[in-house]
C-alpha angles and dihedrals in degrees: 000000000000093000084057088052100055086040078059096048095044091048091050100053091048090056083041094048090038084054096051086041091052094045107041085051085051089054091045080053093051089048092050099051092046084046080051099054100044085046088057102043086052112117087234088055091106134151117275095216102071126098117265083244086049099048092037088056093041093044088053085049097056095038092058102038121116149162123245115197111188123184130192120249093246087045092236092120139038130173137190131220151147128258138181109240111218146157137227120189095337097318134110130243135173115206111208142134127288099219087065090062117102107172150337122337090249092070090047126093132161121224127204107183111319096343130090120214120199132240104237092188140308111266105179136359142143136200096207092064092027103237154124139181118194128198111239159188114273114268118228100187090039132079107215115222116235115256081214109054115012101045115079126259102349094118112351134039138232138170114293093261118259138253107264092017110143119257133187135190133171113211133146103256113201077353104298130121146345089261129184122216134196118212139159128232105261102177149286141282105285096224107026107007087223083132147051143204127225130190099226144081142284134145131186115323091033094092112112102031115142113246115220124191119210109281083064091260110158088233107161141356120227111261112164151344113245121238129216124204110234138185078253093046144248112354131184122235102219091175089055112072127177122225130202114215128233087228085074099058119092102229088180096096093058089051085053099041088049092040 
């Protein structure tokens, strides 16, 4: 009877410790999973089978990328776009597009995941080209590009880039993201070249994210999708999207407001 009983005991603490066991590595599974997932959704969590050229110019991309959310004074209107985060001689500066501004730059703020950054003031933009770059708060989560050396052609010079040429940009599509796209060069504006065209892919919200060709070079920002006249109408190419290109930006006011 009391050998029974120690056979019982024993038997008892191996279900008891099987159970622990069971339970602490499905714990270790549940971590791992959670770890995972906050691995994947990293902006260096990029795919190994692209070229070094490729994955430094994306990386640049991703590293860069923010929202920008402008309100009017009077809060009837808000809009949502994309914007380049860089840095000049230890400031802060958004590229983005100026028909996504909607009002001051009090009522502007850029967000990068759960934070909100502030506007400190416009320091530059044109309608005509259809863009604006903003001085702003230091930006923890993001890595600022270099005025000097990642934005063509500011200080340094390369070939035009060339028809079929890859081209990347992040940007938070229907405000979503942030996403990053693939494209190819398609051409040039026919009459002034202050624009080119990209195979590829954007939607509302895109506008403003910084195009990078494949040496890792800031060249454009998104600006819009093209649109084609048809027996049905008018149709939008969502596959066709217009770039401005940083050629046309006067850097000139950044150099004054730091001098």
């Amino acid at each position: 009877m009391a050998l029974l009983k120690k056979i019982g005991v024993v038997v008892a603490t191996v279900a008891i410790m099987t159970s622990l066991i069971f339970l602490s590595l499905a714990s270790i599974k549940k971590n791992a999973n959670i770890l995972s997932m906050r691995e994947i959704s990293k902006s260096s969590n990029i795919s190994r089978d692209l070229s070094y050229n490729e994955r430094s110019a994306v990386t640049k991309s991703r590293l860069s990328a923010v929202r920008i959310v402008s309100m009017s004074p009077d809060g009837s209107a808000l809009s949502s776009m994309s914007g380049t985060y860089f840095s000049f001689l230890g400031r802060y500066y958004v590229l983005t597009v100026m028909h996504g501004i909607a009002g001051p730059c009090s009522v502007t703020k850029i967000m990068v995941g759960e934070y909100y950054y502030d506007c400190l003031k416009y320091v530059t933009s044109d309608r005509f080209y259809d863009y604006m770059v903003m001085e702003v708060e230091k930006i923890e989560e993001r890595s600022p590009l270099s005025l000097f050396s990642d934005i063509y052609p500011v200080f340094r010079s390369r070939a035009t880039p060339a028809i079929l040429e890859n081209v990347y940009y992040t940007g938070y599509p229907n405000m979503m993201g942030p996403f990053t796209i693939r494209g190819h060069l398609m051409g040039y504006d026919a009459i002034d070249e202050r624009n080119f065209y990209i195979l590829s892919y954007a939607w509302m919200g895109a506008s403003g994210s910084g195009v990078f060709s494949d040496d890792g070079n800031l060249i454009g920002y998104v600006l819009a999708l093209d649109v084609g006249r048809t027996e049905y109408g008018v149709q939008i190419l969502e596959n066709v999207v217009m770039v401005g290109a940083t050629t046309n930006i006067d850097w000139e006011p950044l150099f004054k407001d730091v001098y």
